[in-house]
BAMI-868282 format. One record per atom (N, C-alpha, C, O): residue in three letters; y, z, x. Coordinates in steps of 0.1 Angstrom, whole numbers, padded with zeros to 4 digits, always signed. Layout:
BEGIN
AlaYZX...
END
This chain:
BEGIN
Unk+0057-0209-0117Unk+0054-0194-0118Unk+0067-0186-0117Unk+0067-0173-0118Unk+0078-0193-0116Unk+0091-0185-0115Unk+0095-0181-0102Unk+0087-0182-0093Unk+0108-0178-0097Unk+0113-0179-0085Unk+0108-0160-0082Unk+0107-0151-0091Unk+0105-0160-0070Unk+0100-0149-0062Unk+0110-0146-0055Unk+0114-0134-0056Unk+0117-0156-0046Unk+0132-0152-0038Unk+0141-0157-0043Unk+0139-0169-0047Unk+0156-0151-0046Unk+0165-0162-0048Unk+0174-0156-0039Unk+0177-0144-0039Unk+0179-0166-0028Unk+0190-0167-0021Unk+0199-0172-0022Unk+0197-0184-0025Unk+0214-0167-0023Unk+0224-0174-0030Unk+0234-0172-0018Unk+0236-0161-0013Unk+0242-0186-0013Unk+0250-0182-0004Unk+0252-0173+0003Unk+0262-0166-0001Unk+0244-0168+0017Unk+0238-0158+0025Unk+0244-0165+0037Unk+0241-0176+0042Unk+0256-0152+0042Unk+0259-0155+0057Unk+0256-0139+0066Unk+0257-0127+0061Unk+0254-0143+0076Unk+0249-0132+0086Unk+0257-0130+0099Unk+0256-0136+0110Unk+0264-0122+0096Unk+0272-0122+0110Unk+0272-0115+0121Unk+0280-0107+0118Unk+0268-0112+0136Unk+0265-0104+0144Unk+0279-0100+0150Unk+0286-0109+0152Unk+0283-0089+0153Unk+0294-0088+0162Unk+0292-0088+0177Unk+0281-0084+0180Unk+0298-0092+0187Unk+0292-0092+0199Unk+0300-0087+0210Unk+0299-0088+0222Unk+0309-0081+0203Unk+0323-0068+0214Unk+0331-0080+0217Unk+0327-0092+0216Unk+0344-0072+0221Unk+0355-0083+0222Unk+0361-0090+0212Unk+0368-0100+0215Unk+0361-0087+0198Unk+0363-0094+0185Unk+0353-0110+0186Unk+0357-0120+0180Unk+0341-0110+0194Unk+0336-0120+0192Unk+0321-0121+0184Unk+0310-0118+0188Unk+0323-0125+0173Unk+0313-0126+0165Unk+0304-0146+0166Unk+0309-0157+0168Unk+0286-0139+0162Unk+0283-0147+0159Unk+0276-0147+0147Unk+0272-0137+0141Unk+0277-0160+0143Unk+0271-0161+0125Unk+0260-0171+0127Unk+0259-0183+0129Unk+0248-0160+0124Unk+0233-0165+0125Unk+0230-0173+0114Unk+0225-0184+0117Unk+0233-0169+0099Unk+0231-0179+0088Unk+0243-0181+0081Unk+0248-0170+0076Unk+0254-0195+0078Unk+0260-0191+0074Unk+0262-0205+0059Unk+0266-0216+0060Unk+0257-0195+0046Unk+0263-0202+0033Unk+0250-0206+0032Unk+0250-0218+0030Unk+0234-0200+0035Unk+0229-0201+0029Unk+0218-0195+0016Unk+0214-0183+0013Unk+0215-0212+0008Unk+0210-0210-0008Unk+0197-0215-0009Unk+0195-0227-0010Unk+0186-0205-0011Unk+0174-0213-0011Unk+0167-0204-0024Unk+0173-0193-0026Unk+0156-0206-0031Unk+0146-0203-0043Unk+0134-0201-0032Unk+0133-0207-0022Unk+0127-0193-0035Unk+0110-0197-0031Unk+0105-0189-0045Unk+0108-0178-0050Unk+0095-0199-0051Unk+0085-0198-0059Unk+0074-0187-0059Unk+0068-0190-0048Unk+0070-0179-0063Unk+0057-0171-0063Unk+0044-0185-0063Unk+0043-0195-0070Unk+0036-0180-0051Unk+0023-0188-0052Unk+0030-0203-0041Unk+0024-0214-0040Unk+0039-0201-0037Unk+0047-0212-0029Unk+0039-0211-0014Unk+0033-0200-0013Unk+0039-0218-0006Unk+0035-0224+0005Unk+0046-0229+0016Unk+0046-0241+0017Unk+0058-0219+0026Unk+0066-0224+0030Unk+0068-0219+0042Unk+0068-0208+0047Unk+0070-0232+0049Unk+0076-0230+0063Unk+0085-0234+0067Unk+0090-0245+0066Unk+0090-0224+0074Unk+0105-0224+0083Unk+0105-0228+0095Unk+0098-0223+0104Unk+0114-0240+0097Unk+0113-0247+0110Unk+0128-0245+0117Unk+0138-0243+0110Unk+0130-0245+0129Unk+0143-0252+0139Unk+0143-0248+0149Unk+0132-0244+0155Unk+0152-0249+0154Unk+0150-0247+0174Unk+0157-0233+0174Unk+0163-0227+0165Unk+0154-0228+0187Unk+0163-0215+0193Unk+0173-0213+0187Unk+0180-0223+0188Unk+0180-0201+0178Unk+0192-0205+0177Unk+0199-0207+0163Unk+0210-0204+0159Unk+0185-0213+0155Unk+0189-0222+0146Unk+0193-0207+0132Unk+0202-0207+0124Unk+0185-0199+0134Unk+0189-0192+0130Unk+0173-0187+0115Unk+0175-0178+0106Unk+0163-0194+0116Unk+0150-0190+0113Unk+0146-0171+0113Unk+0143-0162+0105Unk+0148-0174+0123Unk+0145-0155+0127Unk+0158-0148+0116Unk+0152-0141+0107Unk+0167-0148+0116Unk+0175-0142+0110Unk+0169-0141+0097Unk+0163-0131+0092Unk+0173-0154+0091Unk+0164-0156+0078Unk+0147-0146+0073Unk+0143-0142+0062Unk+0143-0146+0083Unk+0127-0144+0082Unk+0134-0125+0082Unk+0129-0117+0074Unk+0142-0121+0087Unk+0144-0106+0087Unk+0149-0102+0074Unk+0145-0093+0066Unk+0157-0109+0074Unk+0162-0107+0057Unk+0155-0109+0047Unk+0155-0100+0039Unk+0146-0122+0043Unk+0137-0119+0033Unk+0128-0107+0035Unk+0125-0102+0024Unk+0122-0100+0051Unk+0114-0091+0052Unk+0119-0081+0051Unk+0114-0071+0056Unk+0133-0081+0042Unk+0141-0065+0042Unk+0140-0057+0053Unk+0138-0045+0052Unk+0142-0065+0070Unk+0148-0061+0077Unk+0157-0060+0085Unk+0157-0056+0096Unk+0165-0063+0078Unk+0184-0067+0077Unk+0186-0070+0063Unk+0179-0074+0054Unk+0198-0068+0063Unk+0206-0074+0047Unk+0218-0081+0051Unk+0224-0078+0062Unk+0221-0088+0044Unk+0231-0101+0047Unk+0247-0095+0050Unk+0250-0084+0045Unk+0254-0101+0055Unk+0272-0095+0054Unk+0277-0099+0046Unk+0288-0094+0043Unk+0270-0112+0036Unk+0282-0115+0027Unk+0265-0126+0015Unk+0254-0131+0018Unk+0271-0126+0005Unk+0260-0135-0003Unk+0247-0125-0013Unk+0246-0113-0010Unk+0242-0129-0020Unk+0232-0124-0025Unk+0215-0129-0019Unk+0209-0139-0015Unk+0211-0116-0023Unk+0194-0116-0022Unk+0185-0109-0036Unk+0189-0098-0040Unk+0176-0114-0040Unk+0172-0112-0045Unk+0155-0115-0051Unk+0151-0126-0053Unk+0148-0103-0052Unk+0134-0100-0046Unk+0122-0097-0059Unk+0119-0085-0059Unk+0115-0105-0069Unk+0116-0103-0080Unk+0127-0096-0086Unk+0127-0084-0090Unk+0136-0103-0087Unk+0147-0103-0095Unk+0156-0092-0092Unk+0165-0091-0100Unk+0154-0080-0080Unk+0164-0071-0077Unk+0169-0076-0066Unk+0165-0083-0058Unk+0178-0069-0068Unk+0189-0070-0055Unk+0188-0068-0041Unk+0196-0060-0037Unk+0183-0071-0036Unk+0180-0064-0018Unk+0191-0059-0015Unk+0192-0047-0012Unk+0205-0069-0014Unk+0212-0073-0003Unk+0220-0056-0008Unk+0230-0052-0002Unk+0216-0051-0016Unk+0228-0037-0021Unk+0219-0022-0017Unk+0225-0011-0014Unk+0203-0025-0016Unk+0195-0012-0016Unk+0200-0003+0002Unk+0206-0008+0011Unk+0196+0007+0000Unk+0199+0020+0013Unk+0188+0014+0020Unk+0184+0002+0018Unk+0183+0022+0030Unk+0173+0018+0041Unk+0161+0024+0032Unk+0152+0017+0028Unk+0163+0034+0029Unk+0148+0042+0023Unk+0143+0032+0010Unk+0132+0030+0007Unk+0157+0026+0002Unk+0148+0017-0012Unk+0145+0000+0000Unk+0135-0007-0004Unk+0150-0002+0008Unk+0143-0015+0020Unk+0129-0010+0026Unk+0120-0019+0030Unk+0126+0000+0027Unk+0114+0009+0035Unk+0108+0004+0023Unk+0105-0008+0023Unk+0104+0010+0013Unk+0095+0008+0002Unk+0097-0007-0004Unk+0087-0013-0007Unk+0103-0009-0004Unk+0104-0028-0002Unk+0091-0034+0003Unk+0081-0040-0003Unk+0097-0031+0017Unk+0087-0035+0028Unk+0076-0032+0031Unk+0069-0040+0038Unk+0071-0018+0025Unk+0058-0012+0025Unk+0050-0024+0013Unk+0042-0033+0015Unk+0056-0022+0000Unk+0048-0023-0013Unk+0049-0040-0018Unk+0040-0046-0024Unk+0063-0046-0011Unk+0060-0066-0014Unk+0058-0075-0004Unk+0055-0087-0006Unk+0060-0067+0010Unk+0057-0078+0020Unk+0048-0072+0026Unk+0046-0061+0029Unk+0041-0086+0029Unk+0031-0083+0042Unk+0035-0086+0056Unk+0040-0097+0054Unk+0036-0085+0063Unk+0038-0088+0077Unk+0025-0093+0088Unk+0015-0088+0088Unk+0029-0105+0096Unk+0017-0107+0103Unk+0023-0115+0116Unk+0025-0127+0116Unk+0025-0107+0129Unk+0033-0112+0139Unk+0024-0119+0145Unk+0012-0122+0142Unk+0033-0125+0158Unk+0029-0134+0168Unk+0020-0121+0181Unk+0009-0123+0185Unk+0027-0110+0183Unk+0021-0099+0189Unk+0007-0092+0183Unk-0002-0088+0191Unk+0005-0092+0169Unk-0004-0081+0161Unk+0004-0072+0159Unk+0008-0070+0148Unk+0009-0065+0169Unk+0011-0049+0169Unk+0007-0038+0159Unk+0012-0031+0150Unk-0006-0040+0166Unk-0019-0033+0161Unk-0016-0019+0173Unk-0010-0021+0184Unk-0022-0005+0167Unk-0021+0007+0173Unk-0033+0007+0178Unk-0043+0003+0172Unk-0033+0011+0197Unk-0044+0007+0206Unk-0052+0016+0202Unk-0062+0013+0197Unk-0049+0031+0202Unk-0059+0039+0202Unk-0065+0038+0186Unk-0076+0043+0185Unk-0060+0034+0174Unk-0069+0032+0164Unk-0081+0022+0162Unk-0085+0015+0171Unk-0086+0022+0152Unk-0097+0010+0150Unk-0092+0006+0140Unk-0083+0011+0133Unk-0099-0006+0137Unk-0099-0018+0126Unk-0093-0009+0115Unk-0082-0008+0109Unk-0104-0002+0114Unk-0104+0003+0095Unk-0087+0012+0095Unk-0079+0011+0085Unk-0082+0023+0107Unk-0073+0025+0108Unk-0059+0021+0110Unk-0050+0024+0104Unk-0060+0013+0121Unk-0047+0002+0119Unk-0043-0006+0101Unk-0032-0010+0097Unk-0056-0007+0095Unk-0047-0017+0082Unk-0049-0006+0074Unk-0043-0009+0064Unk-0054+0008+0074Unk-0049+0020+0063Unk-0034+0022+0065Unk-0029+0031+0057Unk-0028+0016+0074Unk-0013+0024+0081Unk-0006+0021+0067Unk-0001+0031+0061Unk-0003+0007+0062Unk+0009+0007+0049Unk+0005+0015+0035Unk+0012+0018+0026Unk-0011+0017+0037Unk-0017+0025+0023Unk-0015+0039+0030Unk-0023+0045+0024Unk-0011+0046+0038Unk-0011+0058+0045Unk+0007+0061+0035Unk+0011+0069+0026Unk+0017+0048+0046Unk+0031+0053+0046Unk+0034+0052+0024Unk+0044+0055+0017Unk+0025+0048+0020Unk+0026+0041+0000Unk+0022+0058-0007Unk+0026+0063-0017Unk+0013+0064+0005Unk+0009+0078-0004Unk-0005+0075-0012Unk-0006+0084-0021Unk-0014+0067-0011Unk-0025+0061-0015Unk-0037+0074-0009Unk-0035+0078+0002Unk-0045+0078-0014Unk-0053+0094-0016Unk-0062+0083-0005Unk-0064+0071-0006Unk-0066+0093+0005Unk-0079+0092+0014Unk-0093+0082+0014Unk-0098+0075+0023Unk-0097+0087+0000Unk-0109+0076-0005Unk-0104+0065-0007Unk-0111+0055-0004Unk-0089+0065-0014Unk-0087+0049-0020Unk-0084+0042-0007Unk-0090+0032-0006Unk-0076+0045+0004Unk-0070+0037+0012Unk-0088+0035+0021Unk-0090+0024+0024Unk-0093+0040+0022Unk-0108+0036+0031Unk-0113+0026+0020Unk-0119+0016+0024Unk-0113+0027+0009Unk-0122+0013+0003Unk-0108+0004+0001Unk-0110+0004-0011Unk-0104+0002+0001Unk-0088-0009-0001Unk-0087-0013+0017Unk-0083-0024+0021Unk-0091-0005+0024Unk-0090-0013+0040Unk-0103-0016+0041Unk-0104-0028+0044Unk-0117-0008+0041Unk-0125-0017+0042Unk-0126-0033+0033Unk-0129-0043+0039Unk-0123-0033+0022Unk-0122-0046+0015Unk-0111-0057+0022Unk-0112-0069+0021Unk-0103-0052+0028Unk-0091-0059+0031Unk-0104-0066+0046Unk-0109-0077+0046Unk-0106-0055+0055Unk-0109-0065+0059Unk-0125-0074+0059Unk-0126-0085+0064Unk-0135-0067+0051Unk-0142-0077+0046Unk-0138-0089+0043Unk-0145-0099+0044Unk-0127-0090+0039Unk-0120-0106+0028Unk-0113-0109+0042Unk-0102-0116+0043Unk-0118-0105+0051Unk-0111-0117+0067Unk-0120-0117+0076Unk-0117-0121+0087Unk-0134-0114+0071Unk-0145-0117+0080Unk-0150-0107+0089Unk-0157-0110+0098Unk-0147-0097+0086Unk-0144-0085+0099Unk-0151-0072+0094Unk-0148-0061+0099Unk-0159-0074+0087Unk-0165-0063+0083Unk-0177-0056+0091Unk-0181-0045+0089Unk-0180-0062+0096Unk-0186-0054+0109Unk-0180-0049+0121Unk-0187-0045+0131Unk-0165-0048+0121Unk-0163-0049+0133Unk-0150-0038+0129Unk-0140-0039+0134Unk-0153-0030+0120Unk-0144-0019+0114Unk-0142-0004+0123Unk-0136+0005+0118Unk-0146-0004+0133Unk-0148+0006+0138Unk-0142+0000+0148Unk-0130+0005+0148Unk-0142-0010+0160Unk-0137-0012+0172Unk-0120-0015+0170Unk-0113-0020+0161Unk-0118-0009+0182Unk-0104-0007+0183Unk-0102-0024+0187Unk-0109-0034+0186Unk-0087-0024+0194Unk-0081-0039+0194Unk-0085-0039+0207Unk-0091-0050+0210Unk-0085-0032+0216Unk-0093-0040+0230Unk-0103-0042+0234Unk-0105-0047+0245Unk-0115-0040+0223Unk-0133-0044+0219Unk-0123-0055+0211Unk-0134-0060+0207Unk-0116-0061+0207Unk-0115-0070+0200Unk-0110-0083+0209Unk-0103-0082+0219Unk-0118-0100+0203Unk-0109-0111+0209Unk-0094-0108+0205Unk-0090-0097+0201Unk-0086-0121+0206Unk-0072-0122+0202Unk-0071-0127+0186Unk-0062-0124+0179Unk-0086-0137+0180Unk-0087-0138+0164Unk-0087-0128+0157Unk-0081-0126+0147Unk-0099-0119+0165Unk-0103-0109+0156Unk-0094-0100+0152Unk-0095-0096+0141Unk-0081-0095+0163Unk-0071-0089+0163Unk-0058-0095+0150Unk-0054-0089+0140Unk-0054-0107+0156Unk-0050-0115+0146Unk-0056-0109+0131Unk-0048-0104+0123Unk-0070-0111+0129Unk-0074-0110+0112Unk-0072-0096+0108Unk-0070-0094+0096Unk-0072-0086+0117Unk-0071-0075+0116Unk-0056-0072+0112Unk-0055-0060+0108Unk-0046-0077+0111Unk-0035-0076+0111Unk-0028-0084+0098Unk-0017-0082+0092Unk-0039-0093+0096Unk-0037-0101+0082Unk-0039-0091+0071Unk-0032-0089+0062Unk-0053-0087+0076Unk-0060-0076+0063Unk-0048-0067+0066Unk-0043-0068+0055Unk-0042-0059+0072Unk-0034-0049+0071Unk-0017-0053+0063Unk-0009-0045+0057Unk-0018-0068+0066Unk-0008-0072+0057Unk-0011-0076+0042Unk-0002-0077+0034Unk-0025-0077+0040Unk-0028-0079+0026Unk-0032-0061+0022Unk-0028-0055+0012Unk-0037-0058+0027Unk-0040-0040+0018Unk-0036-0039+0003Unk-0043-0038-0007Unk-0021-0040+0007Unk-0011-0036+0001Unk-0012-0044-0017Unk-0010-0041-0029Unk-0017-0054-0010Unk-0015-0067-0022Unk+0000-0069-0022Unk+0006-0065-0031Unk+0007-0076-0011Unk+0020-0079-0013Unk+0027-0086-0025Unk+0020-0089-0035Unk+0036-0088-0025Unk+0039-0100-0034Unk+0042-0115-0027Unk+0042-0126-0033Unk+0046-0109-0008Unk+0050-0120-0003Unk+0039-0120+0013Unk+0037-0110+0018Unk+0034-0130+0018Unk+0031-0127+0030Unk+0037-0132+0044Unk+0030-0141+0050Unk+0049-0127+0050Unk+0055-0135+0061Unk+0050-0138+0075Unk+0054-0130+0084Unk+0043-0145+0079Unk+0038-0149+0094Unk+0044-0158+0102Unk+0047-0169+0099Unk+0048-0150+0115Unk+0062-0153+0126Unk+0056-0153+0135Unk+0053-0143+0142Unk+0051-0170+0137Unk+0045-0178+0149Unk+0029-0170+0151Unk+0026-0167+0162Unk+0021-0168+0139Unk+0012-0164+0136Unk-0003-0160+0145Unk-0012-0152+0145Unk+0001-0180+0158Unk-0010-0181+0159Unk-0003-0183+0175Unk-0012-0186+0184Unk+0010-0182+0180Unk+0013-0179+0192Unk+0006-0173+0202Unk+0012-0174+0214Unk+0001-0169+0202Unk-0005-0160+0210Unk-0025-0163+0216Unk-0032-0156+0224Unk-0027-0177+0205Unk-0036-0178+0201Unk-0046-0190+0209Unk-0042-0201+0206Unk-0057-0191+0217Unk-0059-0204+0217Unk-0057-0211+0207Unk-0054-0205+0196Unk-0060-0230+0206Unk-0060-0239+0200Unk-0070-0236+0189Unk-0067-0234+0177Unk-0083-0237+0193Unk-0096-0231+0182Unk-0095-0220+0173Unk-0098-0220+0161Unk-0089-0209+0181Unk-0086-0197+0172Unk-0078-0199+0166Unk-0080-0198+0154Unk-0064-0204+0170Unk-0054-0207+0163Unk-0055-0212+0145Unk-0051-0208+0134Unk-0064-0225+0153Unk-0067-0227+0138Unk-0074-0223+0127Unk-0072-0226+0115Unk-0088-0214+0134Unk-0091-0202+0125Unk-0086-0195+0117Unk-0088-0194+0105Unk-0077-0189+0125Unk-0059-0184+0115Unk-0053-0190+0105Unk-0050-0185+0094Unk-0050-0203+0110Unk-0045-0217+0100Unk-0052-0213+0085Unk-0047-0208+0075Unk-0066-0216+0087Unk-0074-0221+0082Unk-0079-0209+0072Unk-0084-0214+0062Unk-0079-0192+0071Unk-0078-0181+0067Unk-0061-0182+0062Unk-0061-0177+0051Unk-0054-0184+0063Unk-0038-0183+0054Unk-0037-0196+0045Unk-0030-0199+0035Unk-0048-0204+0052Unk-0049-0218+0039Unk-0054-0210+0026Unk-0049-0211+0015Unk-0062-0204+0029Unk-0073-0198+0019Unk-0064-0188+0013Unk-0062-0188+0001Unk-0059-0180+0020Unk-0051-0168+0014Unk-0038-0176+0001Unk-0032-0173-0010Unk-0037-0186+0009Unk-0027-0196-0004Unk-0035-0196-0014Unk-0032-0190-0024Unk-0048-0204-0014Unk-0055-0210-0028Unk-0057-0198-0036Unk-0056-0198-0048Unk-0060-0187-0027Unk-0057-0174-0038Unk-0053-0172-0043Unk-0057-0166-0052Unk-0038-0178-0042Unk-0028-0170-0047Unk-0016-0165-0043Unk-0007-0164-0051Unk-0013-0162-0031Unk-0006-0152-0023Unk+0002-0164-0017Unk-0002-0171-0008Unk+0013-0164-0022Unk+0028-0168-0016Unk+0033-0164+0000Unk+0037-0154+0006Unk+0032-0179+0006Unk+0032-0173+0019Unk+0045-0178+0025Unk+0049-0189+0021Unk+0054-0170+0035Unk+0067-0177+0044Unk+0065-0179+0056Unk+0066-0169+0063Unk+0060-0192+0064Unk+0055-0192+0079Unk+0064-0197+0085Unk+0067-0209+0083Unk+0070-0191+0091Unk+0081-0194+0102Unk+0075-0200+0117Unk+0066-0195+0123Unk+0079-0208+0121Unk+0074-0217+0132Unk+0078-0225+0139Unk+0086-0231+0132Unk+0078-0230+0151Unk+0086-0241+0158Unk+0077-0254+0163Unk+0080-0263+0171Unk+0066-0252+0156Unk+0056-0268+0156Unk+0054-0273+0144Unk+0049-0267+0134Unk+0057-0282+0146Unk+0053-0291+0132Unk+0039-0294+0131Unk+0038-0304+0124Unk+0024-0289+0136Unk+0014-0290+0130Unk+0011-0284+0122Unk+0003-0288+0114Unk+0017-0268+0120Unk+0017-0259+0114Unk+0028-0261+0101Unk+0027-0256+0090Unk+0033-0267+0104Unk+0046-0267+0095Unk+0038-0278+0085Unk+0039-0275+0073Unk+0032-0289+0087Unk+0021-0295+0081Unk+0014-0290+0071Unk+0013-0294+0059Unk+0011-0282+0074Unk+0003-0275+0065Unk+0005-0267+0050Unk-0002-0264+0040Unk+0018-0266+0053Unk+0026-0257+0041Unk+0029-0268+0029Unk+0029-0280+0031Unk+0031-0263+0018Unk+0041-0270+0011Unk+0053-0278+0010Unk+0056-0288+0003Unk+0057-0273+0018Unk+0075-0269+0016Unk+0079-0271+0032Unk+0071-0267+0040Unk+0090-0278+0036Unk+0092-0271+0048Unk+0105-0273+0046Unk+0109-0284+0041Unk+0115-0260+0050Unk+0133-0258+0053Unk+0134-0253+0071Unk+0132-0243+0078Unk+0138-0267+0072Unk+0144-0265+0084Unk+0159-0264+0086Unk+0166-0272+0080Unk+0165-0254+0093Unk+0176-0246+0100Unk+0180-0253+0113Unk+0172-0256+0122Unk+0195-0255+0114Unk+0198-0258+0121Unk+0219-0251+0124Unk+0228-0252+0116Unk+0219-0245+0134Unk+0233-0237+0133Unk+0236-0226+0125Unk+0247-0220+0126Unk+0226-0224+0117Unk+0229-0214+0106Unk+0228-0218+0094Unk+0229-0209+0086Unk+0226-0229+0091Unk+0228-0238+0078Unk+0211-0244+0075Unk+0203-0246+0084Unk+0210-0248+0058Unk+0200-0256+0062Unk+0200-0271+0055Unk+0205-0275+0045Unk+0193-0279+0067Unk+0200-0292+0067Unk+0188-0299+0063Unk+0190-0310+0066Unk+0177-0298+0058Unk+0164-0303+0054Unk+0152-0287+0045Unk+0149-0277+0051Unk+0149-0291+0030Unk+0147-0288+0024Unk+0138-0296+0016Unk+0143-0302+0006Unk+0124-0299+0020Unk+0114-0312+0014Unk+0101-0305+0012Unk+0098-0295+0019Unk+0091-0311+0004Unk+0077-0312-0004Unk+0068-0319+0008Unk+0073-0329+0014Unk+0056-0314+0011Unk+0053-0319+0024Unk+0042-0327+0015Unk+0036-0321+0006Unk+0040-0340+0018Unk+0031-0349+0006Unk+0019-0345+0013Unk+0016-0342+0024Unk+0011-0346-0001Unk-0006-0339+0003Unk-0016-0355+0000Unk-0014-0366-0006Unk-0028-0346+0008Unk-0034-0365+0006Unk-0041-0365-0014Unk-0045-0357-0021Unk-0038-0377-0015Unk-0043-0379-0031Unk-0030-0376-0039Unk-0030-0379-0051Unk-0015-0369-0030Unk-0002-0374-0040Unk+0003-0388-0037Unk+0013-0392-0044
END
């Protein structure tokens, strides 16, 4: 389907006072595919999180290229990264961080609110968002009438609204029991067969299972880059 990310020798460097700098990613080169399935693995440290900000155009690199259907990230202002971020990624944390005093239908209008999307359209584009996560009855209750799934789906649909081009989930289901957990799993399986190109950043490998792809990080570098074999390959 053609490359969706291309990362080309990407180092990140933090300053930390004292002339002492640390380098979160450093010289790395990765592709991700549109319609790809990929998860990000490594320990504390390894430098995952960095990575995951930068593809989410929430940092830009100190040295290297990025590139996001085929423009340039690593050169745009904050305001062309803002619209980035509103219109190709979705976002879907380990917290939610869902607004308490809204409800369902209000929390996932938030990225069709900040896009400029007219009144009527953003209420049927969030009701549908969250119909397509099971939650359509439950459009009115705020996040603390909500379990921790329900909250979770609510947060997916707010990351799909938009129709991303990418959808990033960072430790998705942390927060989550085991059952729910996999509820979640099992709704971003689906959201793949759709269609929708996903980057799951994570530090278990049952999850990491699940993906396509998995690039694991280690020091800033990545030192494993493999096809996760599916049953019947």
């Amino acid at each position: 389907m053609g490359a969706l990310i291309e990362i080309h020798d990407v180092t990140k460097t933090y300053d930390m006072g004292a002339e002492a700098q640390v380098r979160a990613l450093d010289g790395v080169s990765v592709d991700i595919d549109s319609g790809d399935y990929v998860a990000v693995m490594g320990p504390s440290g390894s430098g995952k999180s960095t990575l995951m900000n930068l593809i989410g155009c929430l940092d830009t690199p100190t040295a290297g290229t990025y590139r996001l259907k085929g423009r340039e990230v690593s050169a745009m202002d904050d305001d062309e990264l803002a619209r980035i971020r509103n219109r190709e990624i979705g976002f879907i944390f380990q917290t939610f961080n869902l607004l308490p005093r809204a409800d369902a239908l209000q929390n996932v209008e938030l990225p069709l609110i900040y896009s400029g999307a007219a009144r009527k359209d953003r209420h049927l584009r969030a009701k549908r968002a969250l119909e397509a996560v099971g939650l359509g009855d439950r459009m009115h209750h705020r996040p603390n009438e909500m379990s921790g799934g329900q909250r979770q789906r609510v947060a997916i649909a707010r990351a799909l609204v938009n129709e991303p081009s990418l959808l990033l989930a960072d430790e998705p289901t942390g927060n989550l029991d085991s059952r729910t957990g996999e509820e979640i799993l099992t709704l971003i399986d689906t959201l793949h067969a759709q269609g929708n190109t996903i980057l799951l950043v994570t530090h278990e490998d049952d999850l990491a299972r699940r993906a396509a792809r998995v690039i694991r990080l280690r020091d800033g570098k990545i030192v494993s880059d493999e096809r996760n074999r599916r049953e019947g390959n």
